[in-house]
C-alpha positions as CSV (number, residue, x, y, z in Angstrom):
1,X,-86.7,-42.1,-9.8
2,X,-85.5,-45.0,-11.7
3,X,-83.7,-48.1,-10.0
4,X,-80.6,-49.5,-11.7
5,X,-82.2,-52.8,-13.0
6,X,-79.6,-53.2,-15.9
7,X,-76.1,-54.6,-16.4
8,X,-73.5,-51.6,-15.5
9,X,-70.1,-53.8,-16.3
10,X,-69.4,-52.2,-19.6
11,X,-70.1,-48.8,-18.9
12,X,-67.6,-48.9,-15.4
13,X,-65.3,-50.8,-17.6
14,X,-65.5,-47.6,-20.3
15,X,-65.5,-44.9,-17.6
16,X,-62.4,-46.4,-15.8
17,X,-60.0,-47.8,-19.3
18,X,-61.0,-44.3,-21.1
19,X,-60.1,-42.1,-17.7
20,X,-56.8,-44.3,-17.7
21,X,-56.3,-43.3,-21.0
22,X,-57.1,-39.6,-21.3
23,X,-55.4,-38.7,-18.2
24,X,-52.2,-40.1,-20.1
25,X,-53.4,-37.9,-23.1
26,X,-53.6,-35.0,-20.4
27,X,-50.6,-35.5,-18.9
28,X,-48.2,-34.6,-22.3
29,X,-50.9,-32.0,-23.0
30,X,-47.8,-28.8,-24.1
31,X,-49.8,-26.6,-20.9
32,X,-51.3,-28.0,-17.5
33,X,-52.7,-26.7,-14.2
34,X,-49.5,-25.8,-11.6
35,X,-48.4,-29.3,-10.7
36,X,-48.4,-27.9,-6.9
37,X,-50.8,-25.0,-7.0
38,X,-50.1,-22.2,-5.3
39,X,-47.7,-24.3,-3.1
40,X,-50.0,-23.6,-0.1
41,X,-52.0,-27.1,-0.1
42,X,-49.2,-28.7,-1.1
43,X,-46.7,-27.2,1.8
44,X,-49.3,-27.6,4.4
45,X,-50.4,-31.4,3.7
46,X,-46.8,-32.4,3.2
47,X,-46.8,-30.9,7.1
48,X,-49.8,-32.5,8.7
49,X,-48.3,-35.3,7.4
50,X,-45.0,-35.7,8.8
51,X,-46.7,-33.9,12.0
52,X,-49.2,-37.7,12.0
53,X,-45.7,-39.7,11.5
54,X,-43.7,-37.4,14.0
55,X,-41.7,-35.7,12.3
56,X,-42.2,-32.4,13.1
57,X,-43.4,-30.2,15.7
58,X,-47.2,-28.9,16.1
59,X,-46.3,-25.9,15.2
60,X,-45.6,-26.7,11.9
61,X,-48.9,-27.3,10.7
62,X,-51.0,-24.5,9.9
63,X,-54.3,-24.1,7.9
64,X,-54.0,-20.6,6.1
65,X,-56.9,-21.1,3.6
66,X,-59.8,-24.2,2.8
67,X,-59.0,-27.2,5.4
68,X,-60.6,-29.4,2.8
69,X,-58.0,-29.9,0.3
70,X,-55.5,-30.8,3.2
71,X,-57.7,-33.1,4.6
72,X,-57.7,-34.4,1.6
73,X,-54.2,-34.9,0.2
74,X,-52.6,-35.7,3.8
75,X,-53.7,-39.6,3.3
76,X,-52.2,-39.5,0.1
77,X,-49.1,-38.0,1.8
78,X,-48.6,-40.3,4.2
79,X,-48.1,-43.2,2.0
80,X,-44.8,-41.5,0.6
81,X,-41.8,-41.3,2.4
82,X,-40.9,-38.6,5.0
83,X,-38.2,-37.7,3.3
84,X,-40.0,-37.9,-0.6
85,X,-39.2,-34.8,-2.3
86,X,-41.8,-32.4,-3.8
87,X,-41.9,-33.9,-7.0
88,X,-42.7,-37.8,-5.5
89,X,-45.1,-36.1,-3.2
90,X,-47.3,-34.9,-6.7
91,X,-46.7,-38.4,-7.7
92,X,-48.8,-39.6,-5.3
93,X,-51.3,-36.8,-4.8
94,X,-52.0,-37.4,-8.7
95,X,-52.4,-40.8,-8.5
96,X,-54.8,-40.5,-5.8
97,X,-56.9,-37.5,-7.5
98,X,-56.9,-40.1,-11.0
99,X,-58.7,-42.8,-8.6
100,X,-60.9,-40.0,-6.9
101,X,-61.9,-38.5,-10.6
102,X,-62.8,-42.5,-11.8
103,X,-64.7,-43.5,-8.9
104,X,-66.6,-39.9,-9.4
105,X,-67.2,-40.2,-13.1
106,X,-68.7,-43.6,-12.1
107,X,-71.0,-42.2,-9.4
108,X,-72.2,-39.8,-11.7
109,X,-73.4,-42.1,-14.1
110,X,-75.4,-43.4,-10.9
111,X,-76.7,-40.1,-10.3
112,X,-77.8,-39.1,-13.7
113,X,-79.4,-42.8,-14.2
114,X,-81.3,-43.1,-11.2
115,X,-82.5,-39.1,-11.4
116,X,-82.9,-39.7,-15.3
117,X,-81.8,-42.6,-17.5
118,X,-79.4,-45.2,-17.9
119,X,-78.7,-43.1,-21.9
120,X,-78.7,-39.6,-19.5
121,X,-75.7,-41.1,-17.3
122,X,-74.4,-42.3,-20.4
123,X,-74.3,-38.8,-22.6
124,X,-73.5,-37.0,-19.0
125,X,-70.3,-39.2,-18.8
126,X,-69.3,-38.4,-22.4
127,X,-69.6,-34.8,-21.9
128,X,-67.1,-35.3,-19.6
129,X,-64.8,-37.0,-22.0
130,X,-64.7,-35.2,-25.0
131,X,-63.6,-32.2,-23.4
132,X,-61.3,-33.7,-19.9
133,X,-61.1,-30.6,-18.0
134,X,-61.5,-33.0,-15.0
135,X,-58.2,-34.6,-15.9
136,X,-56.4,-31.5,-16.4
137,X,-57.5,-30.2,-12.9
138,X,-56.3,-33.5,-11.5
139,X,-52.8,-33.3,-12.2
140,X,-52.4,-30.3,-9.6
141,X,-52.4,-30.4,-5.9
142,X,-55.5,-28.1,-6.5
143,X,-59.0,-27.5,-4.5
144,X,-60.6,-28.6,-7.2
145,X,-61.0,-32.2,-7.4
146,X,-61.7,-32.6,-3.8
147,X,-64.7,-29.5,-4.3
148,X,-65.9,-32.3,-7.5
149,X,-65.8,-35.0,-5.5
150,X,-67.5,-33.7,-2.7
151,X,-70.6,-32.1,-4.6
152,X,-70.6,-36.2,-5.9
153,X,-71.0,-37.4,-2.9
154,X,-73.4,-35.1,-1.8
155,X,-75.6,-35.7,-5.0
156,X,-75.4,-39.4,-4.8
157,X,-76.2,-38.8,-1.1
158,X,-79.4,-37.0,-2.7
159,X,-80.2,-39.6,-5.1
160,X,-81.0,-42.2,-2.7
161,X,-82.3,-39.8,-0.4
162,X,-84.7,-39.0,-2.7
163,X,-85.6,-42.0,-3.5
164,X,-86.1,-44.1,-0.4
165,X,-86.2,-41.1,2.5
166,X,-86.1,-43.8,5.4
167,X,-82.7,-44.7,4.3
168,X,-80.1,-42.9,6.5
169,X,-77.4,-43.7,4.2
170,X,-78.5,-41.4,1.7
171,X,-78.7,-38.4,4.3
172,X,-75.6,-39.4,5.8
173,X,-73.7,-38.9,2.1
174,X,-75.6,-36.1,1.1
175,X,-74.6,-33.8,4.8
176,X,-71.3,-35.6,4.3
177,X,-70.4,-34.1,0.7
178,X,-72.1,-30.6,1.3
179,X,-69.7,-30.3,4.7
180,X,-66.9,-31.5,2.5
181,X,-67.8,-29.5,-0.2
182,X,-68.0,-25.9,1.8
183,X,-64.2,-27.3,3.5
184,X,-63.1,-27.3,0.1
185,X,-64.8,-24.2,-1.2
186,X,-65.8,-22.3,1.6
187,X,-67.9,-19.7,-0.8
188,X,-70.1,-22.8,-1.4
189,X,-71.7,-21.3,1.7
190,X,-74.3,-19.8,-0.4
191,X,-76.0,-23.2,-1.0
192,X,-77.0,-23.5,2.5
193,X,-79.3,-20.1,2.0
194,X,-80.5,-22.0,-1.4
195,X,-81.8,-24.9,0.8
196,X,-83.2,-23.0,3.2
197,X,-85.1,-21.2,0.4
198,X,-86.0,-24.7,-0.7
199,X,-87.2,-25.7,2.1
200,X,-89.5,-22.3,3.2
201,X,-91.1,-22.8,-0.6
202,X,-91.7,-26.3,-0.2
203,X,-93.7,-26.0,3.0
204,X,-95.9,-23.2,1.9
205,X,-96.0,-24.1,-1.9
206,X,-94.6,-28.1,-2.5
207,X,-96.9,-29.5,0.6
208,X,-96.4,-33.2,-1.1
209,X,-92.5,-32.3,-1.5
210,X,-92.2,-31.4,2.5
211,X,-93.7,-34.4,3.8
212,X,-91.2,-36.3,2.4
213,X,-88.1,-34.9,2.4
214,X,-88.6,-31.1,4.5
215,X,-87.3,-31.5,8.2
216,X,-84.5,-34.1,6.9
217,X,-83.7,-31.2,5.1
218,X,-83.9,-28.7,8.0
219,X,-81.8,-31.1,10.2
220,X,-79.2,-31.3,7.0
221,X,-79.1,-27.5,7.2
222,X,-78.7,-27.8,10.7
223,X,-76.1,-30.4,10.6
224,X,-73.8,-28.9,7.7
225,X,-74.0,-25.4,9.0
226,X,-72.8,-26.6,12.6
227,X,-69.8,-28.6,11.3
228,X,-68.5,-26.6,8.6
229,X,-68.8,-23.5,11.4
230,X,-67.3,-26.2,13.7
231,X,-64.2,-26.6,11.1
232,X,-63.4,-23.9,10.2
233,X,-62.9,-22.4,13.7
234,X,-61.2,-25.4,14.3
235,X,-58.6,-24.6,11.9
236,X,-58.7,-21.1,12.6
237,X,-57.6,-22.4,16.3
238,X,-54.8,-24.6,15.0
239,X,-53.3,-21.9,13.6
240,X,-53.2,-20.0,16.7
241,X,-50.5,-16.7,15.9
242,X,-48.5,-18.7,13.4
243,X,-50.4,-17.1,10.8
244,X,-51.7,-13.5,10.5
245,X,-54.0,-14.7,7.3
246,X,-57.6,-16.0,7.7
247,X,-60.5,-17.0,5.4
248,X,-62.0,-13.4,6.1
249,X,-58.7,-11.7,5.0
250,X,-58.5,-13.9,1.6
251,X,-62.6,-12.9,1.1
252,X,-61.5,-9.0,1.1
253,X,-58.5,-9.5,-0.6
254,X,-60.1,-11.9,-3.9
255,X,-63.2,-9.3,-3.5
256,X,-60.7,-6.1,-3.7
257,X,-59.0,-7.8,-6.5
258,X,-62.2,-8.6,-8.2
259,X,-62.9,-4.9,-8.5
260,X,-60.6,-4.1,-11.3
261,X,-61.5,-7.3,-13.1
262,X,-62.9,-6.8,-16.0
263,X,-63.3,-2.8,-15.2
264,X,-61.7,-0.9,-17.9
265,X,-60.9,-4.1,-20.0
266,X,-64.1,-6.0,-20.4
267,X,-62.8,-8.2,-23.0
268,X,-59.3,-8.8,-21.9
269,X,-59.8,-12.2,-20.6
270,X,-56.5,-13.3,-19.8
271,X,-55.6,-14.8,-16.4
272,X,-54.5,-12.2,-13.7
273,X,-51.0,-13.1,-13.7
274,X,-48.2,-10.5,-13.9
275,X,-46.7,-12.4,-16.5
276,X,-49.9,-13.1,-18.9
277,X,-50.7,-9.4,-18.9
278,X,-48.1,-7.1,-18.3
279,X,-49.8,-4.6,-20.4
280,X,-53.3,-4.8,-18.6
281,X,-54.8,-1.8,-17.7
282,X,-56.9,-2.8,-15.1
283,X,-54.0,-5.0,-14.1
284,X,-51.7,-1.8,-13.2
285,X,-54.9,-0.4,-12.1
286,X,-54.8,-3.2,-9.4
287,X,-51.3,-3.2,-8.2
288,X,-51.6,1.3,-7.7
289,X,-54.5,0.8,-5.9
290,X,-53.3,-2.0,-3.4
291,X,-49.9,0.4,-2.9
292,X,-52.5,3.3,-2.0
293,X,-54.5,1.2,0.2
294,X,-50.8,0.3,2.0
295,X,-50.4,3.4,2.7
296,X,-54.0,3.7,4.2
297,X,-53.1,1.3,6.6
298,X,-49.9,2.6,7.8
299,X,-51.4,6.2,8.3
300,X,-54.7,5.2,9.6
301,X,-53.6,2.0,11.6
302,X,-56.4,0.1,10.6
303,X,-56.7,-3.5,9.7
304,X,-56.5,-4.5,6.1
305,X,-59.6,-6.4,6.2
306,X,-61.3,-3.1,7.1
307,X,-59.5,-1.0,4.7
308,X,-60.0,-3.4,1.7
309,X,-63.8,-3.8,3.4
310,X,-64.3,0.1,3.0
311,X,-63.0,0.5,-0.4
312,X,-64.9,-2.5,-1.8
313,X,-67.9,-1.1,-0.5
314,X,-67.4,2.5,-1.8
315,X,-66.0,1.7,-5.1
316,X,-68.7,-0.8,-6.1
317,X,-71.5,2.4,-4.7
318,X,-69.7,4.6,-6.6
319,X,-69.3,2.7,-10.0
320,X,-72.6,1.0,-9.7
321,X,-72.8,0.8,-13.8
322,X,-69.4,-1.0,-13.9
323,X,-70.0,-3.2,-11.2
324,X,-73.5,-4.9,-13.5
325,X,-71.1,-5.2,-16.4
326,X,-68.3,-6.5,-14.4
327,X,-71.3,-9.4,-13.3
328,X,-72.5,-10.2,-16.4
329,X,-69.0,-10.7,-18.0
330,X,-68.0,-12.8,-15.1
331,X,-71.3,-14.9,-15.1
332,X,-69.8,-15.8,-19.0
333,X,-66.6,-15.8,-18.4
334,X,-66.4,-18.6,-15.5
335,X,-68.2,-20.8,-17.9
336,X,-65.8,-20.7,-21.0
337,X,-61.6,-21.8,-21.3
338,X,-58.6,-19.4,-22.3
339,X,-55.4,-21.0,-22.3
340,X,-53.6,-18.4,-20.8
341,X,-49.8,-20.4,-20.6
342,X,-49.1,-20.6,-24.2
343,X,-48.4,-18.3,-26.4
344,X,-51.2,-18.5,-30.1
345,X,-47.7,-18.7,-31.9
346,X,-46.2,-21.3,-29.8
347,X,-49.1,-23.6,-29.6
348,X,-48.7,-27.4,-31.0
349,X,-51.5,-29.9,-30.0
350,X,-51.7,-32.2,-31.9
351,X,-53.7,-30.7,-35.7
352,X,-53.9,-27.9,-33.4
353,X,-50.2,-25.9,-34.5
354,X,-49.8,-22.3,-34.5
355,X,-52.2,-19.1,-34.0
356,X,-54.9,-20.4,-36.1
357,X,-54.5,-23.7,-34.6
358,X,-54.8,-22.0,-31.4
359,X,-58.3,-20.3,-32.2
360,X,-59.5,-23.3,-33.2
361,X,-58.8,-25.3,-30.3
362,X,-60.7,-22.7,-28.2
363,X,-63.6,-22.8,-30.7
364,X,-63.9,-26.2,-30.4
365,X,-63.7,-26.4,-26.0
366,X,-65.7,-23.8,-26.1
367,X,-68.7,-25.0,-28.4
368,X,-68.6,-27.6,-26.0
369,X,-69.1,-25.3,-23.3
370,X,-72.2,-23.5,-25.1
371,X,-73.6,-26.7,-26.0
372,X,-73.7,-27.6,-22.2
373,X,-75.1,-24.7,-21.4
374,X,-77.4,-25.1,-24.0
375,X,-78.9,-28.0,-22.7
376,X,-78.6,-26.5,-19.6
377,X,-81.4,-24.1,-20.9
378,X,-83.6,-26.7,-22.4
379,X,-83.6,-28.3,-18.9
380,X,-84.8,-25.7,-16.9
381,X,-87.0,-24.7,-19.5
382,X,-88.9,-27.9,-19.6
383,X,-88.4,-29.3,-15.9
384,X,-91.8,-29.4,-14.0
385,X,-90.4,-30.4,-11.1
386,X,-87.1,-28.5,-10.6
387,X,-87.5,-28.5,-6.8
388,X,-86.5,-32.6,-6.8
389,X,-83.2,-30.7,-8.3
390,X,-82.1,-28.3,-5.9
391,X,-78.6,-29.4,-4.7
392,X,-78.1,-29.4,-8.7
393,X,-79.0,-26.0,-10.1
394,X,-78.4,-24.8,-6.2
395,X,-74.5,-25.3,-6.2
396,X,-74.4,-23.8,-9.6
397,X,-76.8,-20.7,-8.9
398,X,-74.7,-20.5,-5.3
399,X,-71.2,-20.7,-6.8
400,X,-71.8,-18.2,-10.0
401,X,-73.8,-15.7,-7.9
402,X,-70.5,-15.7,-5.7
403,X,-68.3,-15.2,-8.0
404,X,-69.8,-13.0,-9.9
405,X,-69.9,-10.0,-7.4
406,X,-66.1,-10.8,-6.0
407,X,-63.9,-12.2,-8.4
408,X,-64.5,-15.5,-11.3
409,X,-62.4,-17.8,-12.4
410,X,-63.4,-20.7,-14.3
411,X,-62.1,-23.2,-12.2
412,X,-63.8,-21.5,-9.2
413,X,-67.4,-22.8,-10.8
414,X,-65.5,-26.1,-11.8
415,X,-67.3,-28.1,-9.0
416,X,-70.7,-27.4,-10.0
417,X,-70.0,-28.9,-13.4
418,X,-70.6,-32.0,-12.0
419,X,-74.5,-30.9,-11.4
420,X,-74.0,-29.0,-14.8
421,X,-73.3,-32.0,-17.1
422,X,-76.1,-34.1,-15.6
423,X,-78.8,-31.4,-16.2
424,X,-77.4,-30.5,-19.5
425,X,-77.9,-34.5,-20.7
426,X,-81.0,-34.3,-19.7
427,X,-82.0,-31.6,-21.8
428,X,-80.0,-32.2,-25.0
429,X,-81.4,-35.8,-24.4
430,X,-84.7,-34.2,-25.5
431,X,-83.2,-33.1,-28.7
432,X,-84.3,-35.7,-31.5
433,X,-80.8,-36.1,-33.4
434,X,-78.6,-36.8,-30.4
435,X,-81.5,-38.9,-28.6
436,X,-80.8,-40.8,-31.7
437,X,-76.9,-40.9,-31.4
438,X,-77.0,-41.9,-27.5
439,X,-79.9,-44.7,-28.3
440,X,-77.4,-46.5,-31.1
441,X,-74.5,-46.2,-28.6
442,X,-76.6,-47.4,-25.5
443,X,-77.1,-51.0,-27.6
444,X,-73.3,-51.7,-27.3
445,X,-73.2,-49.8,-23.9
446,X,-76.1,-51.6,-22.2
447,X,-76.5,-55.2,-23.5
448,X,-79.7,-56.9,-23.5
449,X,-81.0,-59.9,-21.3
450,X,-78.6,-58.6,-18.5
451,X,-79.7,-57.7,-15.1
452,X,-77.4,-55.7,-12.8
453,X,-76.5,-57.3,-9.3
């Protein structure tokens, strides 16, 4: 571990001007995440919060899917007016996501430093930048951001942790962000089975590892699997009969959609949307099936968790050669970007005009992509000691895996770029020509003769 023993002043000042800056350039970007998601975080925030100010009855607020995000935007929410329309309430939710993605981009830099380097935190902070898909997931009242922040906290919580394992402030923000993290994503559960798995191989194979840092770990385990548990049957009570949804009912549901993903149309990578792919196969494949499994329902009376629970089960035993190919096109897919909302003919980014301009703005994210995972590869290749990084390829491993048997989008992995982009600097950081690049920039970045406070 390295301790931060140099001046930091430019490098916040860079991280905060440019994230002013490219969330502007963001912003008038010609497509954008849904300003108000799926309306659900949105409609239930804007709730809790006139519920805090009074305004409306208990029965009003309800908790159909993740709790996190709406613990999350209801203190943005309640600086607005109760009678701010939808529109002013984004306002304000953006704002607040644009100060939660700066303070984030500067913790990471902390992270990647004090794990790393001070030119590691550099080049993973840049990665960010030259492709801003954190900016474009702020400008929606999304899960997203919340999920990013909270897998910050919980790896700067692990940074100091790891460092100095008396301190109780780094345990206390590492249990803090996983909770947070599995409020926000609740398939994040997986991780907790990765630290567990940590934990068992450090006491029988990592004796020097376990000393240290193994039953802080176990009492983590502990502590995160009691309160998210706690939380989500929490808001499970809250919502009491005003809602005949539940997390287990959206599991089935995601999971029975997931099964004509990629089934027929391996390479048809547009989003599921009704209006980017009318003509989908395995689109129409979808929407017949659910009608046939409605009618399962209303002749056999059962639930539609069990019904959707059945035919999951069946169809992924019966198809078991489809179901590998569906993973492995998922595992790729959730790591690349389609622009789904414009048409190739109707695109106009800036040099980027037309069909070909559209192809070439998707070459270029996506190189961008590859060369993260890239150094992704070079990381884990060469890592000795990739047990002092197990909340980092952990949350990725946990998140893919997911994903990859139900249903992937990449926005559902977009939290675990945050552990992504620091391994990935350090391995292209071993690459000769851009250890040279990031060494000339760190001379301006990183002056010399300065001490940091």
């Amino acid at each position: 571990m390295n301790k931060i023993d140099f001046s930091t002043k430019r490098v916040n000042l860079a991280i905060v001007v440019l994230s002013a800056i490219v969330m502007l350039i963001v912003l008038n970007f010609p497509f954008s995440a849904n300003l108000l998601g799926d309306y659900t975080f949105h409609e239930e925030s804007k709730n809790m919060a006139l519920f805090l100010k009074g305004e409306v009855a208990s029965d009003k607020v309800v908790i159909t899917k993740a709790p996190g995000p709406i613990l999350f935007y209801t203190p943005a929410y309640l600086l607005a007016s109760s009678d701010a329309t939808d529109e002013q309430l984004w306002v304000y939710g953006v704002l607040f996501t644009s100060i939660i993605v700066t303070i984030s981009l500067l913790l990471i830099f902390r992270i990647a430093a004090a794990f790393f380097s001070k030119e590691v935190g550099l080049l993973s902070v840049l990665l960010f930048f030259v492709f801003p898909i954190h900016c474009y997931y702020s400008l929606g009242i999304l899960a997203e951001i919340p999920a990013f922040f909270s897998l910050v906290l919980a790896l700067y919580g692990w940074a100091i942790a790891f460092s100095e394992a008396s301190k109780k402030r780094g345990w206390l923000l590492l249990t803090l962000g996983m909770w947070l993290l599995i409020l926000n994503r609740p398939n994040a559960l997986l991780l907790l089975g990765i630290l567990l798995a940590v934990i068992a191989y450090s006491f029988f194979k990592k004796k020097s590892f376990y000393a240290l840092y193994g039953k802080k770990l176990g009492f983590t385990f502990i502590t995160v699997l009691l309160f998210s548990m706690g939380t989500l049957q929490m808001a499970k009570t809250i919502n009491g009969n005003s809602s005949n949804q539940s997390q287990e009912f959206y599991f089935y549901y995601v999971a029975f959609q997931g099964r004509f993903q990629f089934r027929d149309e391996p390479t048809d990578w547009r989003f599921w949307e009704s209006d980017n792919r009318p003509d989908s196969k395995d689109y129409q494949n979808w929407i017949r099936s659910g009608s046939e499994l409605d009618a399962v329902m209303v002749k056999t009376k059962q639930s539609n968790i069990e019904v959707y629970r059945d035919f999951i089960l069946s169809d992924m035993m019966a198809h078991p050669f489809i179901t590998i190919r569906q993973i492995l096109v998922r595992s790729f897919y959730g790591h690349v970007n389609i622009i789904s909302k414009v048409q190739p003919s109707q695109f106009d980014l800036g040099p980027f005009k037309g069909t070909f301009g559209y192809w070439s703005f998707l070459l270029f994210v996506n190189s961008i992509n590859l060369l993260v995972l890239l150094g992704l590869v070079l990381f884990l290749i060469r890592e000795r000691n990739l047990i002092h990084y197990w909340l980092f390829w952990g949350v990725w491993i946990g998140l893919l895996v997911f994903h990859s048997l139900t249903y992937m989008e990449p926005r559902y992995i977009f939290p675990s770029r945050v552990a992504l982009y620091v391994m990935s600097a350090a391995g292209l950081y071993r690459v000769h020509w851009i250890k040279t690049i990031i060494n000339k920039i760190s001379n301006y970045v990183f002056p010399m003769g300065y001490s940091n406070e």
